[in-house]
C-alpha positions as CSV (number, residue, x, y, z in Angstrom):
1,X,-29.7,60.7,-52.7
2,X,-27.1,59.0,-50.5
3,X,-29.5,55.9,-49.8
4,X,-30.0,55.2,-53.5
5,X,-26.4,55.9,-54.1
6,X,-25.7,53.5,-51.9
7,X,-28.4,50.8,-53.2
8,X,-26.1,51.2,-56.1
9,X,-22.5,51.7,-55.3
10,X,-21.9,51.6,-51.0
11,X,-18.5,52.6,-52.2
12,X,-19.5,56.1,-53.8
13,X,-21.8,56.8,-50.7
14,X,-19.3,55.8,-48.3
15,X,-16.5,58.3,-50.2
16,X,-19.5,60.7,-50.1
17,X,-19.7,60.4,-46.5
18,X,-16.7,61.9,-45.7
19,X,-16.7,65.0,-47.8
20,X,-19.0,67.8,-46.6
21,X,-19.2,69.6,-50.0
22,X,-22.4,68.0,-51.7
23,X,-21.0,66.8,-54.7
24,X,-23.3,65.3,-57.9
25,X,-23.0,61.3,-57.8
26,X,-21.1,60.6,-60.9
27,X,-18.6,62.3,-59.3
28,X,-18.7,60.7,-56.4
29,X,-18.5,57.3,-58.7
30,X,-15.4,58.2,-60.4
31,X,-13.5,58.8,-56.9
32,X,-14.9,55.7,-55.8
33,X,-13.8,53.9,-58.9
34,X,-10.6,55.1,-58.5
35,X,-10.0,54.2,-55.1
36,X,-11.3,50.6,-55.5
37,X,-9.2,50.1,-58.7
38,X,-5.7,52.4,-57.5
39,X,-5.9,51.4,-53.5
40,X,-7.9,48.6,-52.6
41,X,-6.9,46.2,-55.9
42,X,-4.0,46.9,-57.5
43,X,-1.2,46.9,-54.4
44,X,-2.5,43.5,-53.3
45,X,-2.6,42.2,-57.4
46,X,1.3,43.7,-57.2
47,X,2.1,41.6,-53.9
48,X,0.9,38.5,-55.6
49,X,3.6,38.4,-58.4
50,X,6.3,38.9,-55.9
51,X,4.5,35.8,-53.6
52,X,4.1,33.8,-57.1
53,X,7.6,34.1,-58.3
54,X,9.2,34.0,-54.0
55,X,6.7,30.4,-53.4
56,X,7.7,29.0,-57.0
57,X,11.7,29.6,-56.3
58,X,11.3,28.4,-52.7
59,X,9.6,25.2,-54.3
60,X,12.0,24.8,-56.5
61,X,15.2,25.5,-54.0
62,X,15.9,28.9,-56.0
63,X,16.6,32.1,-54.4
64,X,14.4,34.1,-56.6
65,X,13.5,37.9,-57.2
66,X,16.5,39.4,-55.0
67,X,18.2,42.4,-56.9
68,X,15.2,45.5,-57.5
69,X,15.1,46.9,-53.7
70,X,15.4,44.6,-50.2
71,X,14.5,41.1,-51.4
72,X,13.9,42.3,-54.5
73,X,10.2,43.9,-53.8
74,X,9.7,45.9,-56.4
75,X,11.0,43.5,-59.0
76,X,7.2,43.9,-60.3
77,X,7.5,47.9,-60.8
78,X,11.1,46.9,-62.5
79,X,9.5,44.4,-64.9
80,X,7.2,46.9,-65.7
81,X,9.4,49.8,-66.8
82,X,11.5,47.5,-68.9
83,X,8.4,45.9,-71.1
84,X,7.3,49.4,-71.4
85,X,10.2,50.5,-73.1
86,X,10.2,47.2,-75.3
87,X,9.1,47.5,-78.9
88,X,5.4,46.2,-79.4
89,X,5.8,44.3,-82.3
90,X,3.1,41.6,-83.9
91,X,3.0,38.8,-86.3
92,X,2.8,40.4,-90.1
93,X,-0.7,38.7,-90.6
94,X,-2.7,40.2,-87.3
95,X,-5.8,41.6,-87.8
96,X,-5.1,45.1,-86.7
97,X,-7.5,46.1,-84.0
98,X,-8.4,42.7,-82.7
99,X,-4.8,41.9,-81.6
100,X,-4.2,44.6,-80.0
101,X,-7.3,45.2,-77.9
102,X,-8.5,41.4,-77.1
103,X,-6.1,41.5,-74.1
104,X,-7.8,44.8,-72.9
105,X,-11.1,43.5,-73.1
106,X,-10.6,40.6,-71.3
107,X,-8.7,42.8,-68.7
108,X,-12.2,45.0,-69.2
109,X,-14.3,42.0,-68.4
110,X,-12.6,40.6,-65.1
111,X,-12.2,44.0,-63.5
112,X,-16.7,44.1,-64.5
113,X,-16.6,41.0,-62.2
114,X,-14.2,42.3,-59.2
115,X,-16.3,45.6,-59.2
116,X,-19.4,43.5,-58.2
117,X,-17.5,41.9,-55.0
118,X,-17.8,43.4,-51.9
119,X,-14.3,43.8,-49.9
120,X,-15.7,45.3,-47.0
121,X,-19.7,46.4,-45.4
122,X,-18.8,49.5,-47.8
123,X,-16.6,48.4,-49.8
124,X,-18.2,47.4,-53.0
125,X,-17.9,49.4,-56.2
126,X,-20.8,47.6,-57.7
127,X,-24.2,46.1,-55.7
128,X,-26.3,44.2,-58.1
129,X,-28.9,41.7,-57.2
130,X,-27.4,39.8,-59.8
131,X,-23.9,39.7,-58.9
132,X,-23.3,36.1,-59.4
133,X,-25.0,35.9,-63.0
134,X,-22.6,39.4,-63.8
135,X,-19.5,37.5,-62.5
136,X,-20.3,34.2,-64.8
137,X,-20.7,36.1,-68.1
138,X,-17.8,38.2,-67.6
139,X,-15.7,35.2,-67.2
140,X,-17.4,34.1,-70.1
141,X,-16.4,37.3,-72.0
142,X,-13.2,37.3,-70.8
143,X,-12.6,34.1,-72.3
144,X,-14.2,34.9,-75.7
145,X,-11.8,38.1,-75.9
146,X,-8.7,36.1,-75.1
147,X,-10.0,33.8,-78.2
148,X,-9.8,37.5,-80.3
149,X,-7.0,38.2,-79.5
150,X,-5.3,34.7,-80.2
151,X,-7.1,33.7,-83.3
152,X,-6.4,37.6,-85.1
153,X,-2.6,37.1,-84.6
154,X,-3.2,34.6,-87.2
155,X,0.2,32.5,-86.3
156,X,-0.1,28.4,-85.7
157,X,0.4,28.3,-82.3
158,X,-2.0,31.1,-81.8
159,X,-4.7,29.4,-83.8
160,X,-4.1,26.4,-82.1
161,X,-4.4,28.2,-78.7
162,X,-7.7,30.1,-79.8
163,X,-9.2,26.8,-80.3
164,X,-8.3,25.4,-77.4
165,X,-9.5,28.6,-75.5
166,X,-13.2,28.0,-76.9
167,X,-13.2,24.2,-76.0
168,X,-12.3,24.8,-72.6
169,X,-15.2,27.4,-71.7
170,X,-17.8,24.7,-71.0
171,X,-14.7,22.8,-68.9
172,X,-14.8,25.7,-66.3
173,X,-18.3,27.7,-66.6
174,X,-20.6,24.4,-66.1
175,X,-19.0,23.3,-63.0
176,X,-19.1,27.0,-61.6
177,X,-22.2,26.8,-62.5
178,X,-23.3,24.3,-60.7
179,X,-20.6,24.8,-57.8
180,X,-22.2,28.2,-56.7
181,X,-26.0,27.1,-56.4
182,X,-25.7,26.1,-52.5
183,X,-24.6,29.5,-51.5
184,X,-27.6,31.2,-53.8
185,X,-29.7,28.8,-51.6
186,X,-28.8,29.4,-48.5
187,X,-28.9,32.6,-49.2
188,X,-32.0,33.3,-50.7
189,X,-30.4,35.7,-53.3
190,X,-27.7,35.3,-56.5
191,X,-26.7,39.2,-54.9
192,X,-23.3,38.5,-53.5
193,X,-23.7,41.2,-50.2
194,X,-26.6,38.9,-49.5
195,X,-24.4,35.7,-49.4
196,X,-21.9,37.4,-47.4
197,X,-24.2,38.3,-45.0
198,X,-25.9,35.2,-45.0
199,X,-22.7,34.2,-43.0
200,X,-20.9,34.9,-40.1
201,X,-17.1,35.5,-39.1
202,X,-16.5,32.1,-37.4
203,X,-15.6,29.3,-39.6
204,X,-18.3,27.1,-38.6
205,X,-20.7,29.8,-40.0
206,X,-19.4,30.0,-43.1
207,X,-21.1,28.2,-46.2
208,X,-18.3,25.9,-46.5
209,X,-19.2,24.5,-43.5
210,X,-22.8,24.9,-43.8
211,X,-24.1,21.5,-45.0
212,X,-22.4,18.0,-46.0
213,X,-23.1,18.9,-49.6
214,X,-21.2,22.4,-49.7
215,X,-17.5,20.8,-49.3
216,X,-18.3,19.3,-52.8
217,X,-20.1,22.2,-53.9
218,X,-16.4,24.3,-52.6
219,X,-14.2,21.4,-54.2
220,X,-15.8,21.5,-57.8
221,X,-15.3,25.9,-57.3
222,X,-12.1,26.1,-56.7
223,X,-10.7,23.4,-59.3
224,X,-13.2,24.8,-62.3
225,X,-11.8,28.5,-61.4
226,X,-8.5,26.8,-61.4
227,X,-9.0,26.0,-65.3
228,X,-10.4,29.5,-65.8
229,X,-7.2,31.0,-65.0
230,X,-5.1,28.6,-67.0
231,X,-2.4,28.4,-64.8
232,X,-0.4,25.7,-64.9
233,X,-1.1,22.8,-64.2
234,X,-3.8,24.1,-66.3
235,X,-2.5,26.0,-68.6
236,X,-4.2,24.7,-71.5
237,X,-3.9,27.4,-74.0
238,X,-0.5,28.5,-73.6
239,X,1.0,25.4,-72.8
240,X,5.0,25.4,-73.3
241,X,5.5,21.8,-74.1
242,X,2.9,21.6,-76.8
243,X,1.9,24.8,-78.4
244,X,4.8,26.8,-77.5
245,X,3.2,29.7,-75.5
246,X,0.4,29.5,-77.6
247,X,-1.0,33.2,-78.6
248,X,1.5,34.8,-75.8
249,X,4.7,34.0,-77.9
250,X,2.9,36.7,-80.3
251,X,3.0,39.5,-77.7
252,X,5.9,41.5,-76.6
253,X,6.7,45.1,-75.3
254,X,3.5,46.7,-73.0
255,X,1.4,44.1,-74.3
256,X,3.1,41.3,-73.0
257,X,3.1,43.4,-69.6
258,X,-0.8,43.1,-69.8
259,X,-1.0,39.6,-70.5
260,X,0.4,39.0,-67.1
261,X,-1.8,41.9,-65.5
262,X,-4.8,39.7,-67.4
263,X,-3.2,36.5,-65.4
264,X,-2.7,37.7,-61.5
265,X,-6.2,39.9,-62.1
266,X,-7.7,36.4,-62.8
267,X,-5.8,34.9,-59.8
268,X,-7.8,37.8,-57.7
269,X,-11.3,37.4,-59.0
270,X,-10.9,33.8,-58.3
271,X,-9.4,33.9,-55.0
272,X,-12.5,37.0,-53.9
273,X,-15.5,34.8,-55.6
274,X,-14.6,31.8,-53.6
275,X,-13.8,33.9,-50.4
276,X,-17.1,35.8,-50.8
277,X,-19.1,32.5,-51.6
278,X,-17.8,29.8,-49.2
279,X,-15.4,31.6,-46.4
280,X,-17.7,34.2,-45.1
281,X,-16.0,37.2,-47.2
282,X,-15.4,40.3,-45.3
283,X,-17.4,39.0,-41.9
284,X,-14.5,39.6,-39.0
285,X,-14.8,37.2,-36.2
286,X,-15.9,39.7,-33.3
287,X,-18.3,42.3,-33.9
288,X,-16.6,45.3,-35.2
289,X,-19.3,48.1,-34.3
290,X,-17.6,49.8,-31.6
291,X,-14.5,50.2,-34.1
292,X,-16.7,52.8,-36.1
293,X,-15.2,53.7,-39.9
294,X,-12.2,52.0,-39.3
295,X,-14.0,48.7,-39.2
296,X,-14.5,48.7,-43.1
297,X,-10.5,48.7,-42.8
298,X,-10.1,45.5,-40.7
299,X,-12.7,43.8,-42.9
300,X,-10.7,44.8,-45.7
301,X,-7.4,43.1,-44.3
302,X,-9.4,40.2,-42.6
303,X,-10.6,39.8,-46.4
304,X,-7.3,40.2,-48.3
305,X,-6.1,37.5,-45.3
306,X,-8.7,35.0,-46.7
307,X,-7.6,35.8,-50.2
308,X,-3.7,35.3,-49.9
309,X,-4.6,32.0,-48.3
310,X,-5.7,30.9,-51.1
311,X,-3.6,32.2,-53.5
312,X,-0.8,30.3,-51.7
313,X,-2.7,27.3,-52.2
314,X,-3.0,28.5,-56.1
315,X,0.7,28.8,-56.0
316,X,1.6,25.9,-54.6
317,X,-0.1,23.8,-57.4
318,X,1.1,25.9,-59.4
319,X,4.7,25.0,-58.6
320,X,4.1,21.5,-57.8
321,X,2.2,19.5,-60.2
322,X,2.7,18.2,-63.8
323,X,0.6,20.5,-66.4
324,X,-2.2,18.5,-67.8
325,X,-3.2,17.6,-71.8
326,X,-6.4,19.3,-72.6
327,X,-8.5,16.4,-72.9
328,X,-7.5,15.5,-69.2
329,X,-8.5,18.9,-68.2
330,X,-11.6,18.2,-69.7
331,X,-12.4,14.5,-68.7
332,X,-11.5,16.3,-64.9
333,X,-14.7,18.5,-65.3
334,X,-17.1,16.8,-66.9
335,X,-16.6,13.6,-64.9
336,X,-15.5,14.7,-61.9
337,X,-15.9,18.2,-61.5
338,X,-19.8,18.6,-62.5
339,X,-21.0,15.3,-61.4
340,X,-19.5,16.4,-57.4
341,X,-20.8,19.8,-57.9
342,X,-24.7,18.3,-58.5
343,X,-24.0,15.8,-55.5
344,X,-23.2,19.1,-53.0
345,X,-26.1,21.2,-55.1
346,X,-28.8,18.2,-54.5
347,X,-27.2,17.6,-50.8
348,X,-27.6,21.1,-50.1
349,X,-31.4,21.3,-51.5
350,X,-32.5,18.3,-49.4
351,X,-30.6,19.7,-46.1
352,X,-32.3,22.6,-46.4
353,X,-35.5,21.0,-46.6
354,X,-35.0,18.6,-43.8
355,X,-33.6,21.3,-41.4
356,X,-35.4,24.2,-42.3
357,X,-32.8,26.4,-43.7
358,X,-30.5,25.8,-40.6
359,X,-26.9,25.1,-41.0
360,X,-24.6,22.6,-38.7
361,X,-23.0,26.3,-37.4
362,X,-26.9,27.0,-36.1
363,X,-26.6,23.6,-33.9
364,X,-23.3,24.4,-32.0
């Protein structure tokens, strides 16, 4: 039963390989859910609102978070306790039930897509053969329940942000799209433990470095996820200067708290898929088998390493460019961001061809 528990969920079967009690499996997924969720994703989601808000005040020659703890470290679990004593209050027009669980959907949807991820050889809550195509339509989802949640409040700005939340899906999931067709290539399978270990743990075996064609294919990734999370400059829907917030000015209390849960959960999946795709995922650099269980640790850390690296990068756009007007954001994608992506996707096709599947790594 372990081997088709782990076809399923390596997580579960690696939990189960440490307890000698013979416990039934959807036990054994529960405690594995748990972990992945309570341990492996949640501490490192915490860390990146304390990097976000220490990068954007170091950017901007402020001191920052400072008070809550030694340089203000637990501001996070501070903010936290205050919007959960906050009244939840909602525009007198909402429709009831939409309102007030869009925000969890959408929070329902990306942690669908993290689950599929693999942080580690064992690591991954979810092994699906169609990871990829399960990560697209829950980004798609997740959009379409943040369009609920803005369009029940009912409010003008809301409205105007729900609309601009639908216009903007084909912005982001066409050039991801696209974007993420080299690595399926090269690796012979949309099932992302497949692409992962279609790499290695030096840089010059990742896919990024794979082929010509895949630094355009990373490129168009990156800056279409970047418009998924709506972060500024990108933050179409909740833009300040125009809509005022959009739908978030609607939200207070708890529910504001999950709003920006929604937003660094997003940063995550982002930051992983790109990881997992182009910069090898979890593959360490030496070869960890004399390390026994505690290698699924370091290929945890090495992997969170990857991740932060780019979330620096998110944060340092973040801070330091202009936001952009919707129809810029979408003149970016569909003139620049798609037509790249099909250059690297085409590139990659006819390398693979000519060399036979080999990638410049193979001829160092």
């Amino acid at each position: 039963m372990s081997s088709e528990l782990g076809a399923i969920s390596p997580l579960a079967a690696y939990v189960g390989s440490f307890i000698d009690v013979s416990l039934p499996a959807w036990a054994l997924m529960v405690a594995a859910t748990a972990i992945y969720w309570f341990v492996l994703l949640l501490p490192p989601v915490a860390a990146m609102t304390y990097l976000d808000r220490k990068v954007g005040a170091d950017i901007q020659m402020r001191i920052g978070p400072n008070r809550v703890s030694a340089y203000g470290v637990f501001q996070a679990v501070s903010d936290a306790i205050k919007l959960f004593f906050k009244e939840d209050s909602g525009p007198d027009a909402q429709e009831g039930w939409l309102f007030r669980w869009g925000i969890v959907a959408a929070i329902v949807c990306v942690f669908t897509a993290i689950g599929n991820i693999p942080m580690g050889e064992n690591l991954a809550l979810s092994n699906l053969d169609s990871g990829v195509i399960v990560v697209l339509t829950s980004l798609c989802f997740s959009n379409l329940c943040i369009f609920w949640a803005a369009y029940s409040a009912k409010s003008q700005w809301s409205v105007l942000s729900s609309f601009r939340v639908i216009a903007m899906v084909t912005a982001y999931i066409v050039p991801i799209a696209i974007a993420i067709v080299p690595p399926i290539l090269i690796a012979g399978s949309p099932n992302l433990e497949a692409i992962v270990r279609a790499q290695g743990g030096m840089p010059w075996k990742w896919i990024l470095f794979h082929n010509p064609g895949t630094l355009f294919s990373f490129v168009a990734l990156f800056l279409a996820l970047q418009i998924w999370q709506a972060r500024a400059p990108f933050d179409h829907y909740r833009a300040q200067g125009e809509i005022a917030g959009g739908f978030t000015a609607e939200f207070s209390g708890m529910r504001r708290g999950l709003i920006t849960l929604l937003e660094y959960l997003s940063l995550m999946l982002a930051c992983m898929f790109i990881v997992t795709t182009y910069l090898g995922g979890w593959q360490f650099i030496v070869n960890l088998e004399s390390f026994g269980r505690a290698a699924n640790v370091v290929e945890f850390l090495w992997f969170l390493f990857k991740i932060f690296g780019l979330v620096f990068v998110s944060i340092w756009i973040r801070w330091s460019l202009p936001g952009l007007r919707a129809d810029q954001i979408v003149s970016l994608s569909w003139k620049i961001l798609v037509p790249i992506g099909l250059f690297g996707s085409t590139l990659t096709a006819i390398w693979l061809v000519v060399f036979k599947g080999r990638g410049i790594g193979d001829f160092l």
